[in-house]
PLY file of the C-alpha trace (Angstrom):
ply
format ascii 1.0
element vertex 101
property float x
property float y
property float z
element edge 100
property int vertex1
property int vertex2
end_header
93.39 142.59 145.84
93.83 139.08 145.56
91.02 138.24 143.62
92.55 140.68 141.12
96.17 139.52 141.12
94.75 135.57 140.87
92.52 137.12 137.95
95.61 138.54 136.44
97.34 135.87 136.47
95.33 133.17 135.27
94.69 135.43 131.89
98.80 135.74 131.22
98.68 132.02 131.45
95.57 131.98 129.09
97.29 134.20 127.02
100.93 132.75 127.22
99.02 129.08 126.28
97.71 130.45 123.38
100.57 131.76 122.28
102.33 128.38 122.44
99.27 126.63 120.93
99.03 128.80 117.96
102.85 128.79 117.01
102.77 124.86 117.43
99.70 123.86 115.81
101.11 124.68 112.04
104.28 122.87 112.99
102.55 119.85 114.55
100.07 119.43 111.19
102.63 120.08 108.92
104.52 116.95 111.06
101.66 115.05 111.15
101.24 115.54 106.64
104.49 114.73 106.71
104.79 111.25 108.47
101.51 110.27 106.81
102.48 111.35 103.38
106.48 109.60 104.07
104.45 105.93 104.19
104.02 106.46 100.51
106.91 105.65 97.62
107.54 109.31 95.90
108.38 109.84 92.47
110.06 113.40 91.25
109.90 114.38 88.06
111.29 116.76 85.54
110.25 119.07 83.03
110.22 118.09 79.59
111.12 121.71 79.05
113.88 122.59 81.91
115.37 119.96 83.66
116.30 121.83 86.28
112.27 122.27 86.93
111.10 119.59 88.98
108.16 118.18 91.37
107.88 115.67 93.83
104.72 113.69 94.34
103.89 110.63 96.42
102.41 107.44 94.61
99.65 105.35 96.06
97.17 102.67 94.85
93.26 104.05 95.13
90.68 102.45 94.54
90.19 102.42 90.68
94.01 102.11 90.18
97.39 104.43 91.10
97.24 107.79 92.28
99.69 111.00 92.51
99.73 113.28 95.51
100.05 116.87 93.82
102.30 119.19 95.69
99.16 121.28 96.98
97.92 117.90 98.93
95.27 116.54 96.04
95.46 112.83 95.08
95.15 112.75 91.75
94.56 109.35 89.72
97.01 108.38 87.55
96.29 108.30 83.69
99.23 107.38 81.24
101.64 106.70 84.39
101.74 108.68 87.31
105.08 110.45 85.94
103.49 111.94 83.14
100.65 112.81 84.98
102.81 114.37 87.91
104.82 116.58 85.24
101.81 117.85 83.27
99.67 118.56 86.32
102.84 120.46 87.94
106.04 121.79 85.81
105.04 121.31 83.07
100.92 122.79 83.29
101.27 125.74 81.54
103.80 124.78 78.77
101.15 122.02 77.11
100.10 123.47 73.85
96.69 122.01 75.47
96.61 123.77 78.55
93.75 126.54 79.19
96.20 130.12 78.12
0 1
1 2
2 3
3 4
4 5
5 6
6 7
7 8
8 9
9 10
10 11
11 12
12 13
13 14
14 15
15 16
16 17
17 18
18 19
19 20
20 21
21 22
22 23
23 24
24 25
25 26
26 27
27 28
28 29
29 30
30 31
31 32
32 33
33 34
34 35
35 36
36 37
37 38
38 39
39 40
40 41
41 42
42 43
43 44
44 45
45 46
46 47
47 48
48 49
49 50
50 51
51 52
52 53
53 54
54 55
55 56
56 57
57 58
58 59
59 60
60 61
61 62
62 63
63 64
64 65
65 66
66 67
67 68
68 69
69 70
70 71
71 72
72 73
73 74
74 75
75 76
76 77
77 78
78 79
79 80
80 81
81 82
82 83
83 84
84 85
85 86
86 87
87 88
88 89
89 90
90 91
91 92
92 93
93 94
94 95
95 96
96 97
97 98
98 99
99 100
């Protein structure tokens, strides 16, 4: 009987841990993205098309000159100035007349 109840018991604690784990871990990463990505200037940006539009992007320098982070995480380098290349890659994508329809 013991053996049973100590069995018991150590799988609700198994359990409960994972639990706590699993609803923490997204929060912690999304922390840790956060405070990384926070040691970087940011730049946001409008659309050419509706102001109102915008995206927010943090600047770096890489190695072969600046770089924009894109709001899905990619750094992208910088071509004209990472403004324009912030507002075409983001609000602006789908409204180039040179964008893939």
């Amino acid at each position: 009987m013991r053996g049973n109840l100590q069995t018991r018991l150590f799988a609700t604690c198994i359990l409960a841990c994972a639990g706590v784990a699993a609803g923490l871990a997204p929060a912690s990463a999304e922390r840790a993205f956060r405070a990384h990505d926070a040691a970087y200037p940011h730049i946001t940006v409008p659309s050419e098309y509706d102001p109102s539009d915008t995206a927010t992007g943090a600047v770096r320098r890489g190695p072969r000159g600046d770089e924009v982070r894109l709001p899905g995480g990619s750094w992208v380098p910088c071509g004209f100035n990472c403004f324009f290349t912030l507002r075409n890659a983001t609000v602006d994508f789908w409204r180039r007349s040179d964008a893939p329809h």
